[in-house]
C-alpha atoms as an extended CHARMM CRD file, in Angstrom:
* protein
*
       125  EXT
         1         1  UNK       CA            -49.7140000000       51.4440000000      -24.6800000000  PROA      1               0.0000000000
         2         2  UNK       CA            -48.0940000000       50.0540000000      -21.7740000000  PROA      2               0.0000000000
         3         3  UNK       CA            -46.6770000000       46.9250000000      -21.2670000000  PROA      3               0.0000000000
         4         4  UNK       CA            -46.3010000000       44.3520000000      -17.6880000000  PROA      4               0.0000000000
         5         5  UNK       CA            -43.0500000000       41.7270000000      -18.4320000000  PROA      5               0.0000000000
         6         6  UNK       CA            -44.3990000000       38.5920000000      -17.6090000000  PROA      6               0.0000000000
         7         7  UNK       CA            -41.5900000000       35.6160000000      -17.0300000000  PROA      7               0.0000000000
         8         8  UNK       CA            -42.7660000000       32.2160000000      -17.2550000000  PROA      8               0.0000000000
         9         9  UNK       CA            -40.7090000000       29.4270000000      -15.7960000000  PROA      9               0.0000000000
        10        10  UNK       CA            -40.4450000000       25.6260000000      -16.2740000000  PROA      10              0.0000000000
        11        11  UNK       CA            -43.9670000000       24.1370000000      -17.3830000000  PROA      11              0.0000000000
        12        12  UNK       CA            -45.6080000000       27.3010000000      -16.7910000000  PROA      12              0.0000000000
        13        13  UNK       CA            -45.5440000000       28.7520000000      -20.5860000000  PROA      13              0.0000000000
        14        14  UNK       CA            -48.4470000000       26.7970000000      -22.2400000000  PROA      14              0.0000000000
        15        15  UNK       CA            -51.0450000000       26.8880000000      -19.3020000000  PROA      15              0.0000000000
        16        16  UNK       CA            -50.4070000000       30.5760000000      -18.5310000000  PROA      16              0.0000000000
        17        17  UNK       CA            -50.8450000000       31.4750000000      -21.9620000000  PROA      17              0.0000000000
        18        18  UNK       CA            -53.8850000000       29.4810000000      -22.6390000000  PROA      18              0.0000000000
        19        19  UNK       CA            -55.4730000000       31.4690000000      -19.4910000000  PROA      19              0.0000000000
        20        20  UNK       CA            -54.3340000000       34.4190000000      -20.8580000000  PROA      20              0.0000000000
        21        21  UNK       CA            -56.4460000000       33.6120000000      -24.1670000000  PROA      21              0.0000000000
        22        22  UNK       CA            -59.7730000000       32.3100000000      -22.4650000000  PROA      22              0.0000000000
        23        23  UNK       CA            -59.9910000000       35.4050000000      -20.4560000000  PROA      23              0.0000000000
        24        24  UNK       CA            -59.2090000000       37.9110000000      -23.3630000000  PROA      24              0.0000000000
        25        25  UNK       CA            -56.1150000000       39.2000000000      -22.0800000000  PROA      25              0.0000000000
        26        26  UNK       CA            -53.7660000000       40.7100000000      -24.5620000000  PROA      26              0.0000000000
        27        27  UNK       CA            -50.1990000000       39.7100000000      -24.6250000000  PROA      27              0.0000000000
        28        28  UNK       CA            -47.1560000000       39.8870000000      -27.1340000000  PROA      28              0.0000000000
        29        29  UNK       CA            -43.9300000000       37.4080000000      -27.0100000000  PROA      29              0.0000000000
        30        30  UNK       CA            -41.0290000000       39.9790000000      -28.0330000000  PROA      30              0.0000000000
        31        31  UNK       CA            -38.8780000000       38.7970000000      -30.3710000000  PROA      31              0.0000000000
        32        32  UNK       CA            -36.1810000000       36.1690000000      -29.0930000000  PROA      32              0.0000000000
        33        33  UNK       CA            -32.7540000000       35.7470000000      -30.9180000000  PROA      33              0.0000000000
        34        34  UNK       CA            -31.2700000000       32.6490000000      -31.5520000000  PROA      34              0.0000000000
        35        35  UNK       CA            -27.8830000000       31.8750000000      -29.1310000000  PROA      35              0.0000000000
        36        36  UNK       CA            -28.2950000000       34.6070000000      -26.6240000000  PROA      36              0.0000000000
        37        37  UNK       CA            -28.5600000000       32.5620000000      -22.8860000000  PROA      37              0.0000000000
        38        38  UNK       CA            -32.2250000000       33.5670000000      -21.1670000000  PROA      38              0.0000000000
        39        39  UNK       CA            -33.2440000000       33.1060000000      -17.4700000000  PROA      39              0.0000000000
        40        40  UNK       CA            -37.0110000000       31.7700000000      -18.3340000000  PROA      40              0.0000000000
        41        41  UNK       CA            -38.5490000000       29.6350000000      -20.7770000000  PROA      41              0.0000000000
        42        42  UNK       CA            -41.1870000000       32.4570000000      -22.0160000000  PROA      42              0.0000000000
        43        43  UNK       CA            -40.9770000000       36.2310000000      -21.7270000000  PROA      43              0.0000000000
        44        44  UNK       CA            -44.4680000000       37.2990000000      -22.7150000000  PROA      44              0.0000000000
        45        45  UNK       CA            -46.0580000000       41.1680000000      -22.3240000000  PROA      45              0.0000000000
        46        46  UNK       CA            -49.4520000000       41.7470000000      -21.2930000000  PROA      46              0.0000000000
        47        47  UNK       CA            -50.6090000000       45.2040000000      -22.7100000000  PROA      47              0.0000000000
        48        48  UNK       CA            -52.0560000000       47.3990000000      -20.3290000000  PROA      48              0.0000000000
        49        49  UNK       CA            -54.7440000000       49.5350000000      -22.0880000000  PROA      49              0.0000000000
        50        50  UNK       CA            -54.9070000000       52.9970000000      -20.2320000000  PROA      50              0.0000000000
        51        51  UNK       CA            -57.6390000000       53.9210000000      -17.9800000000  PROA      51              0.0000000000
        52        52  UNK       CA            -58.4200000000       50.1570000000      -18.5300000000  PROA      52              0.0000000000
        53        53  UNK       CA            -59.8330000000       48.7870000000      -14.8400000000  PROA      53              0.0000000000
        54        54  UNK       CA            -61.5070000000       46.0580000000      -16.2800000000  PROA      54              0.0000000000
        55        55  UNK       CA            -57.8240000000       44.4330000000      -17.3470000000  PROA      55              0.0000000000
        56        56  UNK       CA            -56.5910000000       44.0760000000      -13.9800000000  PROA      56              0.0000000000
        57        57  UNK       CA            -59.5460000000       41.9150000000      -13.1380000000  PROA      57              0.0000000000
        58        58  UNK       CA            -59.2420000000       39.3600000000      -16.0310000000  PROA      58              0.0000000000
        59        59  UNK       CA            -55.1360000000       39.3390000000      -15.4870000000  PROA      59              0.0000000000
        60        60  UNK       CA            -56.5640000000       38.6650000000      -11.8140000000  PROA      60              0.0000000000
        61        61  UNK       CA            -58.4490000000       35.7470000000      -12.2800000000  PROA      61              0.0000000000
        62        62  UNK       CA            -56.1200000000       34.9320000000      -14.6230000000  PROA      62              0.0000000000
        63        63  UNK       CA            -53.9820000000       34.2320000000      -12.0340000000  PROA      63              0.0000000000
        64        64  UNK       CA            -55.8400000000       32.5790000000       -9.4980000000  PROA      64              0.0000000000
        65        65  UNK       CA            -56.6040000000       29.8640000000      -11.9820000000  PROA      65              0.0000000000
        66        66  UNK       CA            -53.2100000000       29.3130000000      -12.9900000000  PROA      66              0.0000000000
        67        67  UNK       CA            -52.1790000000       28.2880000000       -9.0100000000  PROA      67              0.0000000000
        68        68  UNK       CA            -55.4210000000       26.7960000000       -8.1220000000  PROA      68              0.0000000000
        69        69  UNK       CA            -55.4020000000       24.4260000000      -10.8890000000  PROA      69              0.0000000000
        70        70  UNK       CA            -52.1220000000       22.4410000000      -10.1150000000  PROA      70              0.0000000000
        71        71  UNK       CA            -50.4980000000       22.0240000000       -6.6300000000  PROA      71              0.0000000000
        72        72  UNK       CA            -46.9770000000       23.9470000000       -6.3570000000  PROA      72              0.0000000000
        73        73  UNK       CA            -47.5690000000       26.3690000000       -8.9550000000  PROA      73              0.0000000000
        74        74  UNK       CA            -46.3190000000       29.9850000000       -7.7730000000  PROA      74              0.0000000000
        75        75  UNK       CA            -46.8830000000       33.5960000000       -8.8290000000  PROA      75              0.0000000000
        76        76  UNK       CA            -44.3490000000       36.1040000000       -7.8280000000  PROA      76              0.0000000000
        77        77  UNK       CA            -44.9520000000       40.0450000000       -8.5630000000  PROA      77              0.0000000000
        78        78  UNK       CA            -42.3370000000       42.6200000000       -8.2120000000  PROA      78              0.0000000000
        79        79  UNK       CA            -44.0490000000       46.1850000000       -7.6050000000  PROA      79              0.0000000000
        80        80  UNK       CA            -42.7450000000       49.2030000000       -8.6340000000  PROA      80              0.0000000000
        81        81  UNK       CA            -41.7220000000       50.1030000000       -5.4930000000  PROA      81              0.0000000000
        82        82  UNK       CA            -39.7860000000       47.0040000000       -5.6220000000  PROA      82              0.0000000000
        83        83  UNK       CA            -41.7170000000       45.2800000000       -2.9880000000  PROA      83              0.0000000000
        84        84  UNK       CA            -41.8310000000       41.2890000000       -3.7710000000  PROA      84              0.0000000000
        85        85  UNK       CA            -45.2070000000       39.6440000000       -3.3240000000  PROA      85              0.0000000000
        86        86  UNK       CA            -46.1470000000       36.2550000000       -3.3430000000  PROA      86              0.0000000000
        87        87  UNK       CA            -49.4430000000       35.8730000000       -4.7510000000  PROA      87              0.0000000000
        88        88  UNK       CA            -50.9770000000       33.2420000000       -2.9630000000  PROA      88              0.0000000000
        89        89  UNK       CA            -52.9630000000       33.7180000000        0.0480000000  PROA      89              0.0000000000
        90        90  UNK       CA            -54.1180000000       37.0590000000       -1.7220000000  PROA      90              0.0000000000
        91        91  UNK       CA            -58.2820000000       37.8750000000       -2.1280000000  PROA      91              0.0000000000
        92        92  UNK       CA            -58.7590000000       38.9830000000       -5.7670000000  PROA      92              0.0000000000
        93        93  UNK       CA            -58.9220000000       43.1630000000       -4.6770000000  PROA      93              0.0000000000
        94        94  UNK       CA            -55.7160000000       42.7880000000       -2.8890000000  PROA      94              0.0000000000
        95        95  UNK       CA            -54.2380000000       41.0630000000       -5.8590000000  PROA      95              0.0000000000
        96        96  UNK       CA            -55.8090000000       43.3850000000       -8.3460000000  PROA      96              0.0000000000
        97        97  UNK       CA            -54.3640000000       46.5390000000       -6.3200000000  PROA      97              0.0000000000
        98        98  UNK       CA            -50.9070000000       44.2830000000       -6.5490000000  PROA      98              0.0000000000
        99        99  UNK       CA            -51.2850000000       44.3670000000      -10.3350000000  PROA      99              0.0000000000
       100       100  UNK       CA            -51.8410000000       47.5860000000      -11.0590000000  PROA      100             0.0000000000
       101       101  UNK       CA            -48.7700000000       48.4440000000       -9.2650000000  PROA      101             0.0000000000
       102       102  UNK       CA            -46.7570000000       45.3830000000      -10.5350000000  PROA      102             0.0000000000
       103       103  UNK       CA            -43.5830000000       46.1600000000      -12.5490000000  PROA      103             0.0000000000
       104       104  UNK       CA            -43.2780000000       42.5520000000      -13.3150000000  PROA      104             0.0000000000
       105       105  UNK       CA            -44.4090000000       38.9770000000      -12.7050000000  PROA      105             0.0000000000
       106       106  UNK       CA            -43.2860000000       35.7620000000      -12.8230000000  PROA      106             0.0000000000
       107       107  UNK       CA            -45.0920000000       32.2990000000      -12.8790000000  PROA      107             0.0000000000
       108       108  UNK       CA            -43.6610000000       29.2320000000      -11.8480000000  PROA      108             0.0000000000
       109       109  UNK       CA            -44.8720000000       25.5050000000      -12.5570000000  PROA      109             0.0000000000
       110       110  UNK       CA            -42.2350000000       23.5240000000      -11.0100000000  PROA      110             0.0000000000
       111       111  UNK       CA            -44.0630000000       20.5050000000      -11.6420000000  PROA      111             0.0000000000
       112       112  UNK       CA            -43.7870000000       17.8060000000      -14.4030000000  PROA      112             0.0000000000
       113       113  UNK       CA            -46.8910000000       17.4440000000      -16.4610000000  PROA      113             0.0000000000
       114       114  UNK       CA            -49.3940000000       14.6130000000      -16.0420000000  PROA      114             0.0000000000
       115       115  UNK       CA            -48.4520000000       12.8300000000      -19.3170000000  PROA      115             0.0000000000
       116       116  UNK       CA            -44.3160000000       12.7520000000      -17.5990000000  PROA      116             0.0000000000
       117       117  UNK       CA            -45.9210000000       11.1740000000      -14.2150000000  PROA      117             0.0000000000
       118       118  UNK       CA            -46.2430000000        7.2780000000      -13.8810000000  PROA      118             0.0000000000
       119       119  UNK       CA            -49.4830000000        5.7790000000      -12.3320000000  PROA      119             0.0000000000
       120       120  UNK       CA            -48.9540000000        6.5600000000       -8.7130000000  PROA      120             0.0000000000
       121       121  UNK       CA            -48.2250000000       10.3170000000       -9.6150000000  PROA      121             0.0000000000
       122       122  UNK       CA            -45.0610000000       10.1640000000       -7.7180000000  PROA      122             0.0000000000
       123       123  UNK       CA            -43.5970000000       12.8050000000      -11.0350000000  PROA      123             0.0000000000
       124       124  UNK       CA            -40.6870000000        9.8760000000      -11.4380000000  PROA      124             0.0000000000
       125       125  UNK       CA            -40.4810000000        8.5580000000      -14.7850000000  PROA      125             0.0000000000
């Protein structure tokens, strides 16, 4: 069974993952050691079941929900071909043919959560 990398930046580790759990997505979280410097937060891998169509579709609107559900929140897939693309403005087709081409992903919540903002939502503290 395959496996698409999936690097999950700033706040982005808890929503993504809860997505990836309401849809039925598989995932693993390799093992991290202790001491060794890493460029994300999360490194999760979604297992791609072969001759699975159905997948890309959840992983799809997977997605979609993570960036329509928060302002700023970005989704960044690097093809095999190493071709960059930035997810938003996508329709789901286009961004399930992205998928099943993707070598790797990244989500990005640069945000601060609700509970960190004061009343006015500004994000200061």
């Amino acid at each position: 069974m395959k496996s698409l990398p999936v690097h999950l930046f700033k706040d982005s580790f808890g929503p993504f993952v809860q997505l990836l759990n309401e849809h039925g997505v598989k995932y693993q979280m390799p093992q991290v050691r202790a001491g060794v410097p890493m460029a994300s937060s999360g490194v999760l891998e979604i297992m791609q079941a072969v001759g699975s169509a159905a997948m890309w579709g959840a992983l799809a609107t997977v997605v979609v929900a993570f960036i329509n559900s928060r302002r700023g929140r970005k989704v960044i897939i690097t093809t095999k071909e190493n071709t960059v693309v930035h997810v938003e403005g996508l329709s789901m087709a286009e961004l399930e043919h992205v998928l099943e081409h993707a070598k790797n992903l990244t989500a990005i919540d640069p945000g601060k959560s609700t509970a960190e903002t004061d009343d006015d939502g500004s994000g200061r503290i």
